[in-house]
C-alpha positions in Angstrom: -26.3 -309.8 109.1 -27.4 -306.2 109.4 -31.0 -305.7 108.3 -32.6 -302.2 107.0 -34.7 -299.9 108.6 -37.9 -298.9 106.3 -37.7 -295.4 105.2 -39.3 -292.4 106.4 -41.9 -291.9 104.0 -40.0 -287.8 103.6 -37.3 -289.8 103.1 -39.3 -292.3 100.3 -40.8 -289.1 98.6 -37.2 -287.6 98.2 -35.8 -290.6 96.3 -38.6 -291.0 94.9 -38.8 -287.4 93.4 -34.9 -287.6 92.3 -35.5 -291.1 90.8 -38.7 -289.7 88.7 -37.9 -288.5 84.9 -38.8 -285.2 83.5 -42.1 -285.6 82.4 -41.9 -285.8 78.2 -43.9 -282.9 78.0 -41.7 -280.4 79.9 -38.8 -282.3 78.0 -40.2 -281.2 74.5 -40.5 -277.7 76.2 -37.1 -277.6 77.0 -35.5 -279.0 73.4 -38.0 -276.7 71.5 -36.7 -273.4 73.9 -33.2 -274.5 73.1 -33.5 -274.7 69.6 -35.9 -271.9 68.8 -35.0 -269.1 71.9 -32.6 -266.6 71.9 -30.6 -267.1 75.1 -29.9 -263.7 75.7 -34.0 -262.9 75.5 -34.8 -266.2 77.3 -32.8 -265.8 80.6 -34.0 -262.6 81.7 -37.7 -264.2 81.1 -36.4 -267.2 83.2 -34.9 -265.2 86.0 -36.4 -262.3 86.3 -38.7 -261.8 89.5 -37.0 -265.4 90.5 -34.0 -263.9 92.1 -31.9 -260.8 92.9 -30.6 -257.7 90.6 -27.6 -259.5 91.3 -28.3 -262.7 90.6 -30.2 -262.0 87.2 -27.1 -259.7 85.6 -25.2 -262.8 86.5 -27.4 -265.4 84.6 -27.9 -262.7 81.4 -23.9 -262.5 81.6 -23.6 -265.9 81.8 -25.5 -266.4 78.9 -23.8 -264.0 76.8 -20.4 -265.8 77.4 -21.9 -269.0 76.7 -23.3 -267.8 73.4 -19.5 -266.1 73.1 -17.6 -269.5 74.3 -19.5 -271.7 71.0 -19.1 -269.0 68.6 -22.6 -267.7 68.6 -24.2 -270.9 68.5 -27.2 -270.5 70.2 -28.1 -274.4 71.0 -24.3 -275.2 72.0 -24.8 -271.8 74.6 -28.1 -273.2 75.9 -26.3 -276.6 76.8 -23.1 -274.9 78.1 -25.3 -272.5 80.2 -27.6 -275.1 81.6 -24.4 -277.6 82.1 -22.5 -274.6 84.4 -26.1 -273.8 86.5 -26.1 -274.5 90.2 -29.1 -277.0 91.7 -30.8 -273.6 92.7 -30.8 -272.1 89.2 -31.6 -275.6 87.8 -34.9 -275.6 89.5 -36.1 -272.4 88.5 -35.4 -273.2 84.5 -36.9 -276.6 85.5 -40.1 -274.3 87.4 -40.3 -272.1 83.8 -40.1 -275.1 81.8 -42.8 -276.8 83.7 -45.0 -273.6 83.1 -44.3 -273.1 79.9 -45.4 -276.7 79.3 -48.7 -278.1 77.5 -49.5 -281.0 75.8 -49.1 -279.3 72.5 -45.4 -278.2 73.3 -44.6 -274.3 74.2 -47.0 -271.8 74.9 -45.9 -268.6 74.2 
């Protein structure tokens, strides 16, 4: 019978941090920037400074085909959008949410 060895506590804090949920706060952010914010004005404010010239014409055409791929829905773009992002772009909407987050909902 094999027994485990204890964690590192890096290790612990790791799973720990992918186990935790998004807080409810940054959760309400998230819903009320999908249902009330433009995509195509919302990634550039997400990305820019974040990454390369590059990198941000990607995301802004990436949103644009989204928003073309659901017929100009703008909440079905958001969730194909954020669906199709990469862990790395993940955490940067997840860093803007988190920013963008108060008790009262979005501050803007």
């Amino acid at each position: 019978m094999q027994t485990q060895t204890p964690l590192s506590a890096y290790k612990q804090a790791v799973l720990d941090q992918m186990r935790a949920p998004m807080p409810y706060i940054e959760l309400y952010t998230l819903v009320r920037i999908i249902l009330n914010r433009d995509i195509r004005r919302e990634v550039p404010r997400i990305f820019q400074g974040k990454v390369d010239d590059e990198m941000l014409q990607w995301a802004i055409d990436n949103a644009a085909g989204a928003l073309k791929r659901n017929d100009g829905n703008n909440t079905l773009a958001w969730v194909d959008f954020l669906a199709k992002s990469d862990r790395e772009n993940a955490e940067i909407i997840c860093e803007y949410v988190a920013q963008n987050s108060d008790w009262y909902g979005y501050n803007s």
